[in-house]
N, C-alpha and C positions, 0 to 999 in steps of 0.2 A: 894354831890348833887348840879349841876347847873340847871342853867335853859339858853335857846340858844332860842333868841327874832331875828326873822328872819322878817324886814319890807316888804310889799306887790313887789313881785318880786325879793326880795333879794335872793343871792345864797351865801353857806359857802361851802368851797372847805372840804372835808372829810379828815383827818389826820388818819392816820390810826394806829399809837400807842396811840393816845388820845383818839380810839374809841374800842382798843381792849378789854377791862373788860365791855365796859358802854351799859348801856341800854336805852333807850329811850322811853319817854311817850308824843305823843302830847297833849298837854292838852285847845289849843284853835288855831284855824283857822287851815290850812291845808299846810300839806307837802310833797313836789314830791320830788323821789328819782332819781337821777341822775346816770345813769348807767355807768359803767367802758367805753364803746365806745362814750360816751356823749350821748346816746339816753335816752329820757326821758321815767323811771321808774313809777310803782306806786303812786298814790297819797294817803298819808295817812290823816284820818280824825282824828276829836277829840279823845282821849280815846286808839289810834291808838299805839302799843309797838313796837318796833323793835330792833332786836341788828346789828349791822354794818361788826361787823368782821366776813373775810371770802368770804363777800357776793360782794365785787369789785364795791361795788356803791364809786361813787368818789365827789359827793358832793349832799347836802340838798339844796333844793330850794323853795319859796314860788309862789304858782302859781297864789293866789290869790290878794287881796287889803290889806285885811287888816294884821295885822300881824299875824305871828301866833310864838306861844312857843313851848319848848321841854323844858322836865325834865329828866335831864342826872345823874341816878343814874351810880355811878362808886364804889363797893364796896373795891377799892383799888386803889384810886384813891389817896392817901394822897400825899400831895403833888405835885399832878400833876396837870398842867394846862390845863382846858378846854375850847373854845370855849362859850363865851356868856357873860350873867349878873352873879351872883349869886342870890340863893334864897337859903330859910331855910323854905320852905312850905316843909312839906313829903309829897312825894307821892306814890303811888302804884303802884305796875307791875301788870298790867292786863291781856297784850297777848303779846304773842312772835313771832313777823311774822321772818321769817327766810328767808332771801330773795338771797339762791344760786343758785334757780331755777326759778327767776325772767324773764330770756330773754327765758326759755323753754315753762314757761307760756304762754308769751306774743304770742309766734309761736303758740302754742296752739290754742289760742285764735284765733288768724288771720285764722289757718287752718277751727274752727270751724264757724270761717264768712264767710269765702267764701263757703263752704259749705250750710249752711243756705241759703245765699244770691243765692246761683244756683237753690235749692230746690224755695226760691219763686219767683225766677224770671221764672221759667219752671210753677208754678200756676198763675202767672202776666200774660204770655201767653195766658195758657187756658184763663182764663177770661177773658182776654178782645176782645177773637175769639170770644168766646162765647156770648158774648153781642155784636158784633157786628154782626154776626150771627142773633140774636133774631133783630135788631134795622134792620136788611134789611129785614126780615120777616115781621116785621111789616109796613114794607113800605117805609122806609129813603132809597135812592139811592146813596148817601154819594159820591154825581156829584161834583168834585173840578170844581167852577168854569174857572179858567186858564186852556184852554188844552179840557173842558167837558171830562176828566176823568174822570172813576169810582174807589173808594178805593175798592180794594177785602180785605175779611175777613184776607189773608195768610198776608196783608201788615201790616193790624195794630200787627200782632204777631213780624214781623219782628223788627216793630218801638219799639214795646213793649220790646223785649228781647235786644236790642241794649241800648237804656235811664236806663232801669232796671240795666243792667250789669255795666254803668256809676255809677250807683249810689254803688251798690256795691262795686267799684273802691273808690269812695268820702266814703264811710263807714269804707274801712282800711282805707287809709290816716288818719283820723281821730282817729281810733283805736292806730294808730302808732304814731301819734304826740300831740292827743291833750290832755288837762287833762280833756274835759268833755266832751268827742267823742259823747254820746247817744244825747245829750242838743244839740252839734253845728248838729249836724247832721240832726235831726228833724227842726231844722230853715232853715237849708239848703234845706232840701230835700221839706218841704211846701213852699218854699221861688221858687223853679225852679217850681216845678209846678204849683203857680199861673203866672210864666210868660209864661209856656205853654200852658195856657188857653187863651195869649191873640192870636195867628196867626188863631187859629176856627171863634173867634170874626167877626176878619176885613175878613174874606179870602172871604165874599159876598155869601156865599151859603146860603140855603134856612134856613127858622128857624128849620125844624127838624130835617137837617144834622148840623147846627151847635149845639144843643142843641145834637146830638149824641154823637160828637164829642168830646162836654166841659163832656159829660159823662164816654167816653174812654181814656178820661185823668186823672180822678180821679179813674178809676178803678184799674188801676194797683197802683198807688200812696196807695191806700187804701190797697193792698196788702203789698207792699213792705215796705213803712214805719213804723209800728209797729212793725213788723217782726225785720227787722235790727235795729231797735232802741233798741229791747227788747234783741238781743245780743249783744249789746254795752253796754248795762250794767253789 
């Protein structure tokens, strides 16, 4: 039994006859699994088991600051040399994540975001026609000053499905590379639409087109972000 102290970004390249019997238990801070084409794997938490053989991950990485450990029981290990410190703490096998289906997942996964993310971007639409619908009903003429344009209802659908669809875009990426896609995502995505809020501000229309407008910006945002955040977890 070892234990394998991996400091805040540290990476241990995977050996693959030193990892063929052993099992593994995080037992403090967190560890991303490194996948056979270098794409980044799962991250596993405290408490977290995995066995290695088989499954073409090609090294342990820590994604975090702080450190984190493994306890590498090897029931036939005598002899053999592992990867890390030694320890003489026992530990338990708790679960067995089996990970030869890891890059199936992950496709999975992607197919089921974009999916979701279509579903709310076709209700990001409706809504925000629909409130601007109601917002000309009640009297806003949503007159761009530049040009004395009028916005029609069909355009904020159009703007709406085009930013919606960005973000779905910034949602895989995220899904695909980061180890806390739901986390950077929601910063991200509140983070663009308060700079969206600022071009209503200056644009010099009147206060109930722009008050409409800081409205049809949060409507879809209100849609979208929970939605995809809640499938990124």
């Amino acid at each position: 039994m070892r234990t394998l102290a991996l400091r805040g970004g540290a990476r241990v390249a995977v050996v693959a006859a030193e990892w063929r019997d052993a099992f593994g238990v995080v037992t403090s801070g967190r560890v991303q699994l490194e996948l056979r084409d270098g794409e980044p794997g799962p991250v596993l938490g405290r408490d977290a088991g995995f066995w290695l053989r088989g499954t073409g991950v090609r090294a342990l990485r820590n994604p975090g600051r702080r450190t984190a450990r493994v306890r590498i029981v090897t029931p036939r290990a005598q002899g053999r040399h592992m990867p890390g410190n030694t320890s003489r703490t026992p530990v338990t096998e708790r679960r067995r994540n089996d990970m030869n289906d890891t890059g199936a997942g992950r496709t999975r996964r992607l197919r089921g975001l974009a999916g979701t993310g279509f579903a709310a971007t076709l209700a990001a639409m409706v809504a925000t026609t629909l409130a601007a619908a109601l917002a000309q009903a009640a009297g806003v003429d949503f007159e761009v000053p530049d040009g004395g344009e009028t916005i029609p209802p069909a355009g904020f659908a159009v703007v709406t499905g085009f930013f919606s669809i960005v973000g779905v875009v910034i949602a895989a990426a995220l899904l695909r590379w980061s180890a806390r896609p739901a986390e950077r995502f929601v910063w991200t995505a509140v983070s663009l639409t308060a700079i969206s809020l600022v071009p209503p501000v200056i644009s010099g229309a009147s206060t109930a087109t722009t008050v409409a407008l800081l409205g049809l910006h949060l409507v879809p945002a209100t849609v979208m972000i929970p939605i995809l955040a809640r499938s990124l977890r």
